[in-house]
C-alpha positions as CSV (number, residue, x, y, z in Angstrom):
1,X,134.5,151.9,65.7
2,X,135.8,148.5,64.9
3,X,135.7,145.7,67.6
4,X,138.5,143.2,67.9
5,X,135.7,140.6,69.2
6,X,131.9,140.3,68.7
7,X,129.6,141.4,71.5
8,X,127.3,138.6,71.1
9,X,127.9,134.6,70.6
10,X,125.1,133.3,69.2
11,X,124.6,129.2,69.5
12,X,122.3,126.5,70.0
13,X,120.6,125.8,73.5
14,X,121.7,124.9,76.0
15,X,123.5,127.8,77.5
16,X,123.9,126.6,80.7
17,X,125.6,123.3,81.4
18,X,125.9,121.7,85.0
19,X,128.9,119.4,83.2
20,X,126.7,116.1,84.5
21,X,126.6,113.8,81.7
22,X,124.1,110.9,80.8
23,X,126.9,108.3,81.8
24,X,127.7,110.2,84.6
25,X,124.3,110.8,85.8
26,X,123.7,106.8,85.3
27,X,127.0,105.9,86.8
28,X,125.4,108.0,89.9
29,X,122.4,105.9,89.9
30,X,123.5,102.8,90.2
31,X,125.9,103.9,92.6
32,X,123.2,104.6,94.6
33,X,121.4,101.6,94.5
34,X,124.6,99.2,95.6
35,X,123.7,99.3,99.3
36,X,120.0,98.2,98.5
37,X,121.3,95.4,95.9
38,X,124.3,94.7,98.8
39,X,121.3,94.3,101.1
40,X,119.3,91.9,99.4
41,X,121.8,89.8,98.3
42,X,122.5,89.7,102.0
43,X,118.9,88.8,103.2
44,X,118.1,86.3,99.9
45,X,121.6,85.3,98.9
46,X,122.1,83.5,95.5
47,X,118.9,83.0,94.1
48,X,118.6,87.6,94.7
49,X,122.3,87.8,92.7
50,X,121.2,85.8,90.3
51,X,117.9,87.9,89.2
52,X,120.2,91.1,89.2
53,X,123.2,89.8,87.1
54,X,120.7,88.3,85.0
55,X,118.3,91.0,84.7
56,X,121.0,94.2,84.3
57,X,123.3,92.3,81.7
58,X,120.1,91.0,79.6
59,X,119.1,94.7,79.5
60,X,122.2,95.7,78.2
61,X,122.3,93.0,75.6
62,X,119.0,93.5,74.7
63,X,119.5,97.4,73.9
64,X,122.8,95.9,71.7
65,X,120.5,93.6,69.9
66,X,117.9,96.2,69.2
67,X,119.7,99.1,68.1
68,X,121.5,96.7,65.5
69,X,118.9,95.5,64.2
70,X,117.2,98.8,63.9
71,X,120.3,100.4,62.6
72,X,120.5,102.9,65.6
73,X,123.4,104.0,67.4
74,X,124.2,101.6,70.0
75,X,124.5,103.9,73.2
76,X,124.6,101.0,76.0
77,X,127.7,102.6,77.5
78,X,125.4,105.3,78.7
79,X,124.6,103.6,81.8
80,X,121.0,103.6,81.4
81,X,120.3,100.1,79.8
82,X,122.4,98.8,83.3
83,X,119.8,101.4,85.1
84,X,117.0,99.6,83.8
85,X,117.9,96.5,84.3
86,X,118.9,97.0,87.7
87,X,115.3,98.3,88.6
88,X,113.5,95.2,86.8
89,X,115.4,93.3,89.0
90,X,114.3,95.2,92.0
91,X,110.6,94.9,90.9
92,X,111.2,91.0,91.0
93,X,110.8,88.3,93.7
94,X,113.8,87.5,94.7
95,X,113.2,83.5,93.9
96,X,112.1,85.0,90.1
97,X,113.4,82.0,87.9
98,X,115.8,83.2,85.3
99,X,113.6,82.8,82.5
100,X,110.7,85.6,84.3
101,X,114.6,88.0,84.7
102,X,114.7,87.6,81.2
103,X,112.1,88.6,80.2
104,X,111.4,91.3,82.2
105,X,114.8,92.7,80.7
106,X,113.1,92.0,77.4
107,X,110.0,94.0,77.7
108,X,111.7,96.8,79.5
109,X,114.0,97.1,76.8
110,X,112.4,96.8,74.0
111,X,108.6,97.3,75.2
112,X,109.0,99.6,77.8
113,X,111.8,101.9,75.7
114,X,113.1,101.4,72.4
115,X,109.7,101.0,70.4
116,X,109.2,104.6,72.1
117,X,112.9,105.9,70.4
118,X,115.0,104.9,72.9
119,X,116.3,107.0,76.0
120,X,114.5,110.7,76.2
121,X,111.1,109.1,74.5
122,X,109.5,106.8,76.4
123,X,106.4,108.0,77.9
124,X,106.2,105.3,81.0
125,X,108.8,104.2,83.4
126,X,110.2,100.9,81.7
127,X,110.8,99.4,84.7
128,X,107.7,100.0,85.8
129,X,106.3,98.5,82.1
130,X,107.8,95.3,82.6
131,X,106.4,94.6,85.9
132,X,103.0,95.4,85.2
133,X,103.1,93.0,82.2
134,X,105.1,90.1,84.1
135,X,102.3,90.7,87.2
136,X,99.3,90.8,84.8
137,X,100.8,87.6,82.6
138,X,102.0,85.8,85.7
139,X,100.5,86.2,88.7
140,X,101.8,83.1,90.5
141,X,105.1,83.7,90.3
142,X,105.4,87.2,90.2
143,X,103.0,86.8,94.1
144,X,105.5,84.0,95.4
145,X,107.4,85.8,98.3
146,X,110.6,84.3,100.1
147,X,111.4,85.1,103.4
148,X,114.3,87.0,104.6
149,X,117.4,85.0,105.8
150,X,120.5,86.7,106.6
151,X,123.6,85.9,105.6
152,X,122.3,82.4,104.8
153,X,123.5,82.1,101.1
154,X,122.5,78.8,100.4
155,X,119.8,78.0,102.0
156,X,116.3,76.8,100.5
157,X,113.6,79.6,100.1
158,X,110.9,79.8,102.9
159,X,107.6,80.9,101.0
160,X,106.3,84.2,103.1
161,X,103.7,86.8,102.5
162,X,104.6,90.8,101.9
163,X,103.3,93.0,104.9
164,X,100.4,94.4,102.4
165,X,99.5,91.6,101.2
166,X,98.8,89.9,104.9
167,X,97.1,93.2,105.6
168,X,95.0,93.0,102.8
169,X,94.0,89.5,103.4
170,X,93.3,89.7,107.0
171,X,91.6,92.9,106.5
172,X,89.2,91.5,104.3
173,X,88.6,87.8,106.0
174,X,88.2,89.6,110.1
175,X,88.1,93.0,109.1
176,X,90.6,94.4,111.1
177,X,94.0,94.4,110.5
178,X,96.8,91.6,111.6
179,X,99.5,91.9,114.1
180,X,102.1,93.0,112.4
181,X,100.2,95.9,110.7
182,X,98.6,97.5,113.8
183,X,102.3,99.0,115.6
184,X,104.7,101.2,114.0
185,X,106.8,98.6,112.5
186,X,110.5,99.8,112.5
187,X,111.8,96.4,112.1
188,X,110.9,97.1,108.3
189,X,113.3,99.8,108.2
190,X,116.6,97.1,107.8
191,X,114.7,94.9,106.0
192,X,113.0,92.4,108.1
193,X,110.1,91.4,105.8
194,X,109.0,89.4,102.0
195,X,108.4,91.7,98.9
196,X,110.6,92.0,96.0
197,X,114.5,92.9,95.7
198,X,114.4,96.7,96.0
199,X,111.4,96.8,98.9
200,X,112.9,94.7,101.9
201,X,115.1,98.1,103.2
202,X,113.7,101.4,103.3
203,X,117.1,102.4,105.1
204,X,119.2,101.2,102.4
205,X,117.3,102.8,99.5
206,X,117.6,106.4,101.8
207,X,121.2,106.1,101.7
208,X,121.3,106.0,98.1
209,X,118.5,108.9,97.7
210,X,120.5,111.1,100.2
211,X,123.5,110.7,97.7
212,X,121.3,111.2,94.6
213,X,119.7,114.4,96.1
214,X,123.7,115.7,97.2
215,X,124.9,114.9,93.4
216,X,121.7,117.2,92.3
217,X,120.8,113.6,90.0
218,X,117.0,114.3,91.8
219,X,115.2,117.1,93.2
220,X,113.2,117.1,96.5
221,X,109.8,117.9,95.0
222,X,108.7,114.4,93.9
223,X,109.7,112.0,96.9
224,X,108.7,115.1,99.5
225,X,105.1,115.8,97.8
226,X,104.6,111.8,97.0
227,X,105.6,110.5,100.4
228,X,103.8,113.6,102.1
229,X,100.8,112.8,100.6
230,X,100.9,109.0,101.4
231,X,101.5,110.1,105.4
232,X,98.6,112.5,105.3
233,X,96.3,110.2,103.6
234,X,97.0,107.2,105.5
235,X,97.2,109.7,108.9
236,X,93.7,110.7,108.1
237,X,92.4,106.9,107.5
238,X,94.5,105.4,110.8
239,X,93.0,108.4,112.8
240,X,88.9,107.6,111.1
241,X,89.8,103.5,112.1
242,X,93.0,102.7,113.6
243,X,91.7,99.0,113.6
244,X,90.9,98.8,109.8
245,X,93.5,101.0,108.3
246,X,97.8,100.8,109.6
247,X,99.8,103.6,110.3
248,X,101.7,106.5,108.1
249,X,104.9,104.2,109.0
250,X,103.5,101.2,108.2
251,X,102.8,102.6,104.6
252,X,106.0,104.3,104.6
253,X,108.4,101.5,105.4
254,X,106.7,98.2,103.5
255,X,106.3,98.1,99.9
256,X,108.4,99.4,97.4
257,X,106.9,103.5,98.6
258,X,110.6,104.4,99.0
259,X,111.9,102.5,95.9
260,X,109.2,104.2,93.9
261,X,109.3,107.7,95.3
262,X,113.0,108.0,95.4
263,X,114.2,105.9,92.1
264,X,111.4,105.5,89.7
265,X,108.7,108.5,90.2
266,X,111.9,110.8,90.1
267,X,112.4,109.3,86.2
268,X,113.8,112.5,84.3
269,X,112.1,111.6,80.8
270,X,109.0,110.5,82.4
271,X,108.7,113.0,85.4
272,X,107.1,116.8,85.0
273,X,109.7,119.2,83.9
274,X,108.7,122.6,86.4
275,X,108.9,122.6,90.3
276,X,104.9,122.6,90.9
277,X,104.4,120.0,87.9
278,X,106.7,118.4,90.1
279,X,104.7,118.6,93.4
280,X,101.2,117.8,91.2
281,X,102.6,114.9,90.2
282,X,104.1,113.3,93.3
283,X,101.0,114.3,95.5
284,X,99.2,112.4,92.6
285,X,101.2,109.6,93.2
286,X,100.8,109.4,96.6
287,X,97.2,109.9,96.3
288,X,96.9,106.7,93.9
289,X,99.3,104.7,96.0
290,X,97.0,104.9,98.9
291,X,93.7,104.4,97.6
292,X,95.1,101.3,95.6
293,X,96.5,99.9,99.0
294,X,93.3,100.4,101.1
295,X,90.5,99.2,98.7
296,X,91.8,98.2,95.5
297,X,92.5,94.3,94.5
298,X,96.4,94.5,94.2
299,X,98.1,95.3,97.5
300,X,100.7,97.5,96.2
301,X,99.8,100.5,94.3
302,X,102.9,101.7,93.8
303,X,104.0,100.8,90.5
304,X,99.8,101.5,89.0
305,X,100.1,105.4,90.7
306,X,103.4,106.2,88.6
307,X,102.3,105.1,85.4
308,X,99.3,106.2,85.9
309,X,100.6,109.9,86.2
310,X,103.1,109.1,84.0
311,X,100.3,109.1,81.5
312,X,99.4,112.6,83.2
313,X,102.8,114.3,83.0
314,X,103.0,115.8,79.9
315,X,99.3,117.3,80.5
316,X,101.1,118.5,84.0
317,X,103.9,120.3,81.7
318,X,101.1,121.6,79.2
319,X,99.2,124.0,81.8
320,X,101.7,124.2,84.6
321,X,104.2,126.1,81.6
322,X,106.9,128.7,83.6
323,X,105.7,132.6,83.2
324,X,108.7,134.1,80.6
325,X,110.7,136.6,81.9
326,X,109.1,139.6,81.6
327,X,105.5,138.8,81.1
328,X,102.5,140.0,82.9
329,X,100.4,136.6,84.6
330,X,97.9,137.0,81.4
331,X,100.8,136.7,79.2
332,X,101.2,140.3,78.1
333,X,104.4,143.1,78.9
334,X,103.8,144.7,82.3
């Protein structure tokens, strides 16, 4: 018997495609992150536009630069060099000199990415990189906080201090926590405090991660399990000595938590690549975050938890490996 076609196609992997491509999937992200860029152009004015023109077009020329030198294809109009430079910028002060944007682009790029391969093979967030190495190489400027002003463009920067930062101070001089630290403060929520670009509104960055999680760019496991973890932790601490240790909310809404839960622990190339690897790593995260706030000498712990299981992930993906399809739990045929 003859066939007029073949009963089986045979071709490389993938079978499946959900049609999202790496532009597309970029285009998404920085989609996402307009309202918190709109924001904090809103509460810094110039001086926060200039850090993320400066910071998002360096990272794009930067890729340019490298992959001609290194005779590479040049794949900038992927979207992910903007990404990158986008979230250096939101790991910056917002009075950063243009020099510090610079070079944060810089070792992002080249550092934090292309050394690795490029997109796909860089074991650490770059992002993420670059601030650690501008914070370590520069702690002056990378610690000098402006306050909020809205809609006041042009005005001269008012030096301030982060929530955590205050908290740690205070903490450690009384022992007991300040003011603002001891309610549940929801004036953080719009934006009402210092830190850097992309940690001054939590509401903003949830916007953008509600559209990320409707386009399928992100799953729920890592932002539910790392920001679960952090409210459990810090529950357990408020509850042992509410006058020493602030509230789940006050964790939740200061710092850049939501920035690094939503954008930045949910990295594809750096992130677990199974469900529960997934929730292992965020409640990792979380875990770090939290101990690195309460007693370690850096009030943020944010960006140390994610490299640090960053480091862990592709142990995470060696034992947490999917059962095949067909195969008994000790790896033989039922």
């Amino acid at each position: 018997m003859e066939f007029s076609k073949p009963l089986l196609t045979v071709s490389p992997s993938p079978h499946l495609h959900s049609g999202m491509t790496t532009s597309g999937m970029m285009g998404t992200v920085i989609l996402a992150l307009l309202p918190a860029c709109f924001v904090a152009v809103y509460l810094f004015g110039l001086p926060a536009l200039q850090v993320l023109l400066i910071c998002v077009f360096s990272a794009a020329a930067m890729e340019v630069l490298w992959q001609k030198a290194t005779g590479r294809r040049v794949t900038v109009t992927d979207g992910s060099a903007a990404v990158t430079g986008l979230l250096v910028a939101f790991n910056l002060p917002p009075s950063s000199p243009w020099w510090l944007a610079l070079l944060g682009a810089l070792l992002a790029i080249v550092v934090g990415k292309q050394v690795f391969g490029g997109l796909g093979h860089n074991p650490f967030n770059p992002a993420l990189v670059s601030r650690i190495v501008l914070l370590v190489s520069f702690p002056t400027i990378m610690t000098h906080w402006s306050a909020p002003q809205p809609g006041r463009f042009f005005a001269d920067a008012v030096t301030a201090a982060t929530p955590l930062s205050e908290m740690q101070t205070t903490v450690t001089l009384t022992g007991s926590l300040p003011q603002n630290a001891t309610g549940f403060p929801t004036g953080y929520l719009l934006g009402n405090m210092a830190g850097c670009l992309g940690e001054v509104s939590a509401l903003a960055l949830l916007f953008g991660a509600l559209f990320l999680l409707w386009r399928r760019v992100i799953s729920w496991h890592i932002p539910v399990s790392y920001l679960g973890t952090v409210i459990i932790l810090s529950s357990l601490f408020w509850v042992i000595d509410p006058s020493r240790y602030p509230n789940p909310v006050f964790h939740l809404l200061s710092g850049g938590l939501m920035l690094g839960a939503f954008y930045m622990a949910t990295d594809l190339v750096t992130s677990p690549l199974t469900g529960r690897g997934m929730l292992l790593y965020g409640c990792g995260c979380g875990l770090f975050t939290v101990l690195i706030r309460l007693f370690g000498s850096y009030p943020e712990g944010v960006a140390f938890s994610i490299l640090l299981m960053n480091a862990a992930t592709p142990l995470i993906d060696r034992y947490l490996v999917p059962r095949p399809f067909g195969m008994s739990r000790t790896g033989g045929l039922p």
